[in-house]
C-alpha positions, 0 to 999 in steps of 0.5 A: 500500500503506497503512502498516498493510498494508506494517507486516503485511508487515515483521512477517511477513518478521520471524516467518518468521525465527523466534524471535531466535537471538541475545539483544538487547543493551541496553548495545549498544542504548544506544550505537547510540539515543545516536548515531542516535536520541537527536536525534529521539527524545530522550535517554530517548524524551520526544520531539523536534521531529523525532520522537515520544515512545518512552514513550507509550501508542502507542509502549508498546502495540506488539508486539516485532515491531511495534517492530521492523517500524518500526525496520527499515522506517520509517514513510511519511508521518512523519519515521522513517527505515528502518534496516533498510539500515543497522543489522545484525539484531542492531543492530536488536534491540539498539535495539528492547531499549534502546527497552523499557527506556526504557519501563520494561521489561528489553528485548524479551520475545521470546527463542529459546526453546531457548536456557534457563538449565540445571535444575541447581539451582545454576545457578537459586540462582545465578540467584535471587542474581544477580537477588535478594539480590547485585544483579548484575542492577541492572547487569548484564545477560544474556539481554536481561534486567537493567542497562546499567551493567556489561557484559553477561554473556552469554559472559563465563565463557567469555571471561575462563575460571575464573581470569579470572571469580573475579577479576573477582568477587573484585577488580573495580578489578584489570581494568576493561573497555574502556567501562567505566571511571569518571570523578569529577566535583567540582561547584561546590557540593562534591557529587559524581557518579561513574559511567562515562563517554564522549565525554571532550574538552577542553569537556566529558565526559558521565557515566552516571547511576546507574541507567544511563537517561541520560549526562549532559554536565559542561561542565569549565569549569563544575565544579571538577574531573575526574579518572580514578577508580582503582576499579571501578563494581562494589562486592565483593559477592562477597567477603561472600557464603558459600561457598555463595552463591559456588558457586551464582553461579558456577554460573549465571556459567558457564551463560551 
């Protein structure tokens, strides 16, 4: 069976599922290409030795479900391993999302197509906000759509209810998601870089870059100091915006 025949397969066995009944999650995605995909594919899909770039002509033409056929089965005859024993359907969905946005896209563009943001016009001047005039979506992101830099919204109203939601608009440094604090980076020449952070140790802790595309790795032995940043990435936006303006943005909070 050759490649195009077996990629036809995993395509179908993929479309008779259905349109995805779950959003792909772009900030899971990224965690999941850093820790498995990163090594062969590069830290923003330039390409390795071991691996092909991500953000090719090749790579770019290929359909939501071919991208997903490959991560889920591999490719014979080449270095790509399957993951489909491996990765959840979600966590493939998550990866291929990620993939999109290193190709300059929001995610995948394939969604459930009932699942729709509501017609009260609220919920869309929310929306239109969110994505417009307050850029939410720069960081955020819901529905497969938006930034990595912030938590996905996707479910938030209900999780954190009325009280929590207006707090975490109104004063974001009063509770700070897991995964999502910062750290403030002093360099030898004075500049400094703040943004989220993982993988803190003794030599080295790797930084976010602002719009949320790569980490970057500050060896402490090379910067003048690391310390914990007390505030919020999130800037108060919500604070400034009217009466109006709030109401519409949490309308469309709580649709999600």
């Amino acid at each position: 069976m050759n490649i195009s025949t077996k990629l036809s397969l995993l395509v179908g066995l993929l479309l008779c599922v259905g349109s995805y009944a779950s959003y792909a999650g772009v900030s899971e995605g990224q965690e999941l290409y850093d820790g498995y995909c990163q090594v062969c594919h590069g830290g923003i899909g330039e390409g390795q030795t071991m691996g092909k770039p991500l953000n090719d002509s090749v790579a770019k033409n290929l359909s939501d479900d071919e991208l997903i056929a490959v991560i889920t089965g591999g490719r014979s005859g080449t270095g790509m391993a399957a993951w489909g024993s491996s990765f959840s359907e979600q966590e493939i969905l998550d990866v291929a999302a990620y993939v999109r946005v290193l190709q300059g896209g929001t995610g995948l563009s394939t969604v459930d197509a009932n699942a729709t943001v509501s017609n009260d016009p609220a919920v869309l001047a929310g929306e239109q906000l969110f994505n417009g005039a307050a850029g939410c979506v720069t960081c955020h992101s819901y529905r497969d759509q938006g930034g990595n830099v912030g938590p996905s919204l996707d479910g938030t109203a209900a999780r954190l209810g009325e009280d929590g939601l207006l707090q975490a608009l109104s004063n974001p440094s009063a509770t700070i998601a897991a995964g999502y604090q910062a750290k403030i980076v002093e360099q030898q020449d004075g500049s400094i870089v703040r943004g989220r952070f993982r993988n803190d140790s003794e030599l080295a802790v790797q930084i976010q870059s602002a719009d949320g595309s790569r980490w970057v790795t500050y060896f402490k032995e090379r910067v003048k100091s690391i310390s914990d940043a007390d505030e919020s990435l999130m800037p108060e936006t919500y604070p400034g915006l009217g009466a109006s303006d709030q109401e519409n943005l949490l309308a469309f909070l709580n649709s999600l």
